[in-house]
C-alpha positions as CSV (number, residue, x, y, z in Angstrom):
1,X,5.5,-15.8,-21.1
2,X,7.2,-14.4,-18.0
3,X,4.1,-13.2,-15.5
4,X,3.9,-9.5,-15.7
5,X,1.2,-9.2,-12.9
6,X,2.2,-8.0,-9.6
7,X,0.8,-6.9,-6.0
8,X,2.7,-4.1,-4.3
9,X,3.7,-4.7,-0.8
10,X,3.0,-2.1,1.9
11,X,7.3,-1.6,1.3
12,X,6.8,-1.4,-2.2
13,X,8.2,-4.7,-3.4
14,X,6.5,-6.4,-5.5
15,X,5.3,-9.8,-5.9
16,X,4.2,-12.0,-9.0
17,X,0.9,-13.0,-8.8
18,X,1.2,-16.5,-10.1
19,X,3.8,-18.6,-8.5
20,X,4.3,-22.2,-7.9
21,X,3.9,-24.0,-5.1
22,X,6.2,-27.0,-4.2
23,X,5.1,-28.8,-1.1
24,X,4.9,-32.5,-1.8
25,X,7.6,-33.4,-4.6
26,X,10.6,-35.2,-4.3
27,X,13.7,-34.0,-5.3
28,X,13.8,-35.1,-8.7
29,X,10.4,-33.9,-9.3
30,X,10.8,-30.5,-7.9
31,X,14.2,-30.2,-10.0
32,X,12.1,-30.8,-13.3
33,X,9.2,-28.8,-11.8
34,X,11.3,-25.5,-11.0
35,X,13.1,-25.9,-14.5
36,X,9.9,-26.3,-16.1
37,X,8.4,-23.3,-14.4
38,X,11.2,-21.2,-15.0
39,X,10.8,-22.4,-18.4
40,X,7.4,-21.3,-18.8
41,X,7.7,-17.7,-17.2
42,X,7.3,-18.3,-13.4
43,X,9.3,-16.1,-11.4
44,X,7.7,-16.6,-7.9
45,X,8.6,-19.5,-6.1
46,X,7.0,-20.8,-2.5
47,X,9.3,-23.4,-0.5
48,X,9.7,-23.9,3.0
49,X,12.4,-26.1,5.5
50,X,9.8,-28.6,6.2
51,X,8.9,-29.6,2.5
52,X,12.5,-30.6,2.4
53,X,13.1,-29.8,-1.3
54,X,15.1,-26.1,-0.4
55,X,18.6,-27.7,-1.1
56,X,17.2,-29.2,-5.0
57,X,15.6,-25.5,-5.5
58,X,18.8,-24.0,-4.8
59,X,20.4,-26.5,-7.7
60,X,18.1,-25.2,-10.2
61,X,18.2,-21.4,-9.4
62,X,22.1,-21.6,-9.2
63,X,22.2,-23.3,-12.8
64,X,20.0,-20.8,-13.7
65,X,21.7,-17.6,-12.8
66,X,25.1,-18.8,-13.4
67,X,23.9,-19.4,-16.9
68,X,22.5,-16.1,-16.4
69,X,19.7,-17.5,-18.0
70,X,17.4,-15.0,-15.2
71,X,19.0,-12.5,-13.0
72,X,18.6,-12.7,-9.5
73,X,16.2,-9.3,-9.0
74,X,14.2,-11.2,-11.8
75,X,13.1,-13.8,-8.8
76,X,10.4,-13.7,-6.3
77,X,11.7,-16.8,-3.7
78,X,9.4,-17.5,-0.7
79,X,10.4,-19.4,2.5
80,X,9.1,-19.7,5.9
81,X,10.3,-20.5,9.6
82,X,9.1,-23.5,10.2
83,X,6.5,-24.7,13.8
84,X,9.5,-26.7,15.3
85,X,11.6,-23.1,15.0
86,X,9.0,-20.9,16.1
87,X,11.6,-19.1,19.0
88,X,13.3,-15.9,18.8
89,X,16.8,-17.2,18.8
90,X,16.2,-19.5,16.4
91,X,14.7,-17.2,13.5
92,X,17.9,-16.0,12.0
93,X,19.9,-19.4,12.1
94,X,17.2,-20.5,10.6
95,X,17.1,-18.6,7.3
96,X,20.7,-18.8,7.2
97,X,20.2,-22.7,7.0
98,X,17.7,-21.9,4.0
99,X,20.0,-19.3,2.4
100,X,22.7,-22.2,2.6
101,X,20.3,-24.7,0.8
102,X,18.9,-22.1,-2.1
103,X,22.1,-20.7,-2.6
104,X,21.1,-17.7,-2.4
105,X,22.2,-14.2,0.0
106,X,18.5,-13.4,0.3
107,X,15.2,-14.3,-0.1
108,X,12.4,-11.5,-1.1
109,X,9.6,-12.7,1.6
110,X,10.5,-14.4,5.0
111,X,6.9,-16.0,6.8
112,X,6.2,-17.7,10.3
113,X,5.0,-20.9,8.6
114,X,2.4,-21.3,11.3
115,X,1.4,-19.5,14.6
116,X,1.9,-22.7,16.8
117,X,4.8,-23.7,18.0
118,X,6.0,-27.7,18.0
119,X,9.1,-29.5,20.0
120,X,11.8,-32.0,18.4
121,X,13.8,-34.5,19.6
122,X,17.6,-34.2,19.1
123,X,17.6,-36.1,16.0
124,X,14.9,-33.7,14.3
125,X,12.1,-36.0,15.2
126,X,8.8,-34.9,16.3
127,X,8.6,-35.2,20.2
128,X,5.3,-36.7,21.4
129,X,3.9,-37.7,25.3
130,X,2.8,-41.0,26.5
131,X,-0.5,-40.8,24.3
132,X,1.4,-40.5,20.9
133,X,0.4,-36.5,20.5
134,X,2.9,-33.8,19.3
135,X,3.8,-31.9,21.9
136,X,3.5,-28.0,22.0
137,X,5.9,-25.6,23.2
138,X,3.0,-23.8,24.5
139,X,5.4,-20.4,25.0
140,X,5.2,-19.3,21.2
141,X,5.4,-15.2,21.6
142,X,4.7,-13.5,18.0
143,X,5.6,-10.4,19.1
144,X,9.1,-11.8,20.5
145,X,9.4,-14.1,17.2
146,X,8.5,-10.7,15.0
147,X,11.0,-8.5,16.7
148,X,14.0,-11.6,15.5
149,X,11.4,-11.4,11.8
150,X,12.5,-7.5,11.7
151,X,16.0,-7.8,12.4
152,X,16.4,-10.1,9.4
153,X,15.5,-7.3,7.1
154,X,17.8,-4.7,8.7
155,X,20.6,-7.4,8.1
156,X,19.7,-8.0,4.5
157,X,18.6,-11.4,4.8
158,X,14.8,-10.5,3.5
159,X,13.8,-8.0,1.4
160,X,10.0,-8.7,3.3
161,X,8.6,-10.6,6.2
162,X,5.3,-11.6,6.9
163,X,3.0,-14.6,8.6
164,X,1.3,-17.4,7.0
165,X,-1.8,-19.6,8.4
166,X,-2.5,-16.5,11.3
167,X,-5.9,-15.6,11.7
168,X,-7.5,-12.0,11.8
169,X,-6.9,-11.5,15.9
170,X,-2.6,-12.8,15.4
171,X,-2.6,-10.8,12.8
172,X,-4.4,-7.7,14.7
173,X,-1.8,-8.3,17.7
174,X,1.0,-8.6,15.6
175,X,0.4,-4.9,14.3
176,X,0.2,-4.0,17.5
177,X,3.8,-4.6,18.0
178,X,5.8,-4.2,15.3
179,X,8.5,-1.9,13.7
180,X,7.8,-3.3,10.6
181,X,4.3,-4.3,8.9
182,X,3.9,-7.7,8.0
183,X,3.9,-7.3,4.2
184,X,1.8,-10.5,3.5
185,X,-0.3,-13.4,5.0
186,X,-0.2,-16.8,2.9
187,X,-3.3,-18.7,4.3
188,X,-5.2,-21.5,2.6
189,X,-8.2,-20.0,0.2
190,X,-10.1,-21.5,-2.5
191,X,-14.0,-21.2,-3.8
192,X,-14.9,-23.3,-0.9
193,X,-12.9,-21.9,2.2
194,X,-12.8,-18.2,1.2
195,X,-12.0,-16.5,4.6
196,X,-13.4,-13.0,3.4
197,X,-13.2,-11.8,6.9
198,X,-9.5,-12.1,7.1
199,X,-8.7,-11.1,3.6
200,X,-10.8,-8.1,3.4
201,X,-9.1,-7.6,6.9
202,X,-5.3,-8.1,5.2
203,X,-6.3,-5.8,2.5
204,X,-7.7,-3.2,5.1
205,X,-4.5,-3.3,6.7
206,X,-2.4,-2.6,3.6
207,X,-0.8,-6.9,3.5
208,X,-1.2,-8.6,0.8
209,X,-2.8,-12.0,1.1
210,X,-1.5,-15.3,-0.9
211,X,-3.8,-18.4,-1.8
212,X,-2.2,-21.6,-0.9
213,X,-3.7,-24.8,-1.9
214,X,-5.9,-22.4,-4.8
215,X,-7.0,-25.4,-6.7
216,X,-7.9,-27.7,-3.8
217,X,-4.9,-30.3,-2.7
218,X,-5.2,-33.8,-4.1
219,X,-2.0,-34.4,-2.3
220,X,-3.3,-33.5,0.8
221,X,-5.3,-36.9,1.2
222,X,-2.4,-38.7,0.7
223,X,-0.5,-36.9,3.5
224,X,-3.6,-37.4,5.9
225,X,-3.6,-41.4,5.2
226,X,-0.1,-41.3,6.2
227,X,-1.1,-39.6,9.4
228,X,-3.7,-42.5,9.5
229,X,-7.1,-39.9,8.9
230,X,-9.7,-40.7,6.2
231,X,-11.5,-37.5,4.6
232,X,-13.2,-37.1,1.7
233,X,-12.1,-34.2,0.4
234,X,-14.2,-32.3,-2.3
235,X,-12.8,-31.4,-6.1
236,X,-12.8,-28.0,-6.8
237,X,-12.0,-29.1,-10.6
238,X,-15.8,-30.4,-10.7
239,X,-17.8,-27.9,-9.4
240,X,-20.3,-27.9,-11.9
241,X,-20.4,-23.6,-11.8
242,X,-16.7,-24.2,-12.2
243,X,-17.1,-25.9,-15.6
244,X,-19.7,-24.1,-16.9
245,X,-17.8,-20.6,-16.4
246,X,-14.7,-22.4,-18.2
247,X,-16.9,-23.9,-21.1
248,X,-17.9,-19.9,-21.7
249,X,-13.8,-19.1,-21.5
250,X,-12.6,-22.3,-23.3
251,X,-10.4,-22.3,-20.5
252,X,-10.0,-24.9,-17.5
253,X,-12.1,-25.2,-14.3
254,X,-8.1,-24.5,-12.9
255,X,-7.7,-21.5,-14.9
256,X,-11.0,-20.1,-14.0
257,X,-10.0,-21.0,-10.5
258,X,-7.0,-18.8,-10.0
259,X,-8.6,-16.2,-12.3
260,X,-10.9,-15.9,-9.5
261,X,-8.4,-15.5,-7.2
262,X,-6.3,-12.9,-8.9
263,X,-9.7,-11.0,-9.6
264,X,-10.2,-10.3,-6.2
265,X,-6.7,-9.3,-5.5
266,X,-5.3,-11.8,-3.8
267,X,-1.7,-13.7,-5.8
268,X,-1.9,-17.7,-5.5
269,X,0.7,-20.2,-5.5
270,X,-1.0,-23.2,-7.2
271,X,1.6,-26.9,-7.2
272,X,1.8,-29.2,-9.9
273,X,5.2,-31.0,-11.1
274,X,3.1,-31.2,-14.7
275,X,5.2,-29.2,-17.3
276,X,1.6,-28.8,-19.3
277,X,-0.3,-27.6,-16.1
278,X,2.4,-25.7,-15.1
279,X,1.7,-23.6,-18.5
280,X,-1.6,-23.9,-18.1
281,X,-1.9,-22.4,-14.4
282,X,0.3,-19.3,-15.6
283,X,-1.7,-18.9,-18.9
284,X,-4.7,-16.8,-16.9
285,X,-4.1,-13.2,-18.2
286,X,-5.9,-13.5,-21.3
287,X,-8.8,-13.6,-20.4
288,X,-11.1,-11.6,-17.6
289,X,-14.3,-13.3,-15.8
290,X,-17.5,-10.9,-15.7
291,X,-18.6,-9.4,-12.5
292,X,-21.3,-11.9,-12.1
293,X,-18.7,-14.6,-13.0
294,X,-17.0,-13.5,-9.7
295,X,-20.4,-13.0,-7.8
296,X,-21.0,-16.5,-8.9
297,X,-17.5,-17.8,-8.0
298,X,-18.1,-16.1,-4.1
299,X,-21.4,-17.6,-3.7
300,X,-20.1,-21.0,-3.4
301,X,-18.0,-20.5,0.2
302,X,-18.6,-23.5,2.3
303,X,-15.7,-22.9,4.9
304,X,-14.2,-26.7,4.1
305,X,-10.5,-26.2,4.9
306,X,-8.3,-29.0,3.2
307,X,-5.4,-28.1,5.4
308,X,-7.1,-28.6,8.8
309,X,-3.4,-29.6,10.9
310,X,-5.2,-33.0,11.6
311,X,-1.9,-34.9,10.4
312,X,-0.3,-33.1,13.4
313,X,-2.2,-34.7,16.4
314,X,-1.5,-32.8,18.9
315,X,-1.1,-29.8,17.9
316,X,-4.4,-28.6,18.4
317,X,-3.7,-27.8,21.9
318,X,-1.9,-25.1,21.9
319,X,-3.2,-21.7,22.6
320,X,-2.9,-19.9,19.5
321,X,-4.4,-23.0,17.4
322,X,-6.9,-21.6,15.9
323,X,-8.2,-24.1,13.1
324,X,-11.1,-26.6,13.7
325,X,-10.3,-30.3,12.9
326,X,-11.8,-33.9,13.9
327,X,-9.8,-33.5,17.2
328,X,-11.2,-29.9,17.7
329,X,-15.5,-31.1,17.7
């Protein structure tokens, strides 16, 4: 079942609501996962240069449309500039290196991955000071960054740029500034860290807003321990008002989760390498939640952000960090 659901850009592309996410997976897994997806009807798919998995997604689209198994305006691909590239001049060799690696000419959407700005060694390492911190280039301009963003869509490199992880005051700026809107902003929202000020903000402003991390992020706590932080970090799968509206559906707490989520007009881009739950998170068009379901759903905010940027000590010091973490308190 190929998703049929879209939201309409302020350019009038349009995006699939459903896509999958594909930070955390290894090459191999990633491979399977994209083939499953495609298998299953996804046509959106969310990468970035720092997952490190562009080059094996590229593998599987180009076996794909060479088989002409999909066709190319079919897709929906997704990348992202990445902190340590956050510079004017480095925007457009920059999607060039991730055209190279999807094999593709262009992507559809084109995002600052995040409105901080971090330095590398020569080798691609992440420079840190005497303390073991990351340092900042504390320079980051937006609206110097945007006006390289823009020139990628007069060149043919995007169909659509946008921003991803800015809050309501970057994003406020950025419009201040531009030639061209920012057509989305892909930000972390679940039940429990809802951001309604910034989405119903987006949505004011005619962008589009995607959920990343829509189901929670079990692989998120792994990624912290690696960075050497211990947080418990709650499961959005056993919210007990989860279960209870999926029981009524004889659906899944995930289901009923990114129903949610597309019910209040936002698109979500929900990762598992599970061929099942791959099916499972696109299988949520059958089926509508009430208005109190929703009202329900909204009451449970809690502002707990999974994806606090604590793994990147350090980073917090830059002036347009705007997050709050363990090292923020």
């Amino acid at each position: 079942m190929v998703n049929t659901k879209f939201l309409t850009f302020n350019n009038g592309e349009k995006m699939p609501v459903i896509g999958i996410g594909t930070w955390q997976a290894s090459d191999e897994e990633i491979e399977t996962a994209i083939d499953a997806a495609l298998e299953a009807g996804y046509r959106h798919i969310d990468t970035a240069p720092v997952y490190g998995n562009e080059k094996a997604i590229g593998r599987v689209l180009k076996r794909w449309l060479d088989a002409g198994k999909v066709k190319r305006e079919e897709l929906f691909i997704v990348t992202k500039v990445p902190p340590v590239s956050n510079r004017p001049h480095e925007v457009e060799p920059t999607i060039k290196k991730s055209l190279e690696d999807l094999q593709l000419d262009y992507v559809d959407l084109y995002l600052v991955h995040t409105p901080f700005t971090i330095n590398i060694n020569e080798d691609g390492s992440f420079k840190v000071d005497k303390d073991g911190l990351m340092e900042v280039d504390v320079t980051t301009n937006h609206a110097a960054i945007w006006v390289a963003m823009e020139a990628l869509v007069e060149k043919g490199l995007t169909k659509s740029i946008g921003v991803s992880n800015f809050s309501k005051d970057q994003v406020a700026r950025l419009l201040k500034n531009c030639k061209i809107r920012p057509a989305n902003n892909q930000i972390e929202h679940h039940v429990y860290l809802q951001q309604r000020d910034l989405v119903d903000f987006c949505k004011s402003e005619n962008i589009t807003v995607t959920a990343y991390s829509p189901l929670g992020s079990k692989g998120i706590a792994k990624f912290n321990a690696g960075a050497g932080i211990v947080r418990n970090l709650p499961d959005l799968m056993d919210i007990p008002e989860v279960k209870e509206i999926a029981a009524s559906h004889g659906k899944t707490p995930a289901q009923v989760l990114l129903r949610w989520i597309i019910d209040t007009g936002v698109s979500a881009i929900p990762k598992s390498t599970n061929p099942a739950r791959l099916k499972q998170n696109l299988d949520v068009f059958d089926f509508e939640l009430t208005a109190e379901e929703v009202a329900k759903l909204s009451s449970l905010d809690q502002n707990i952000r999974i994806c606090d940027f604590a793994f990147f000590h350090g980073v917090e010091r830059h002036p347009e960090f705007t997050f709050k973490n363990q090292y923020t308190n």
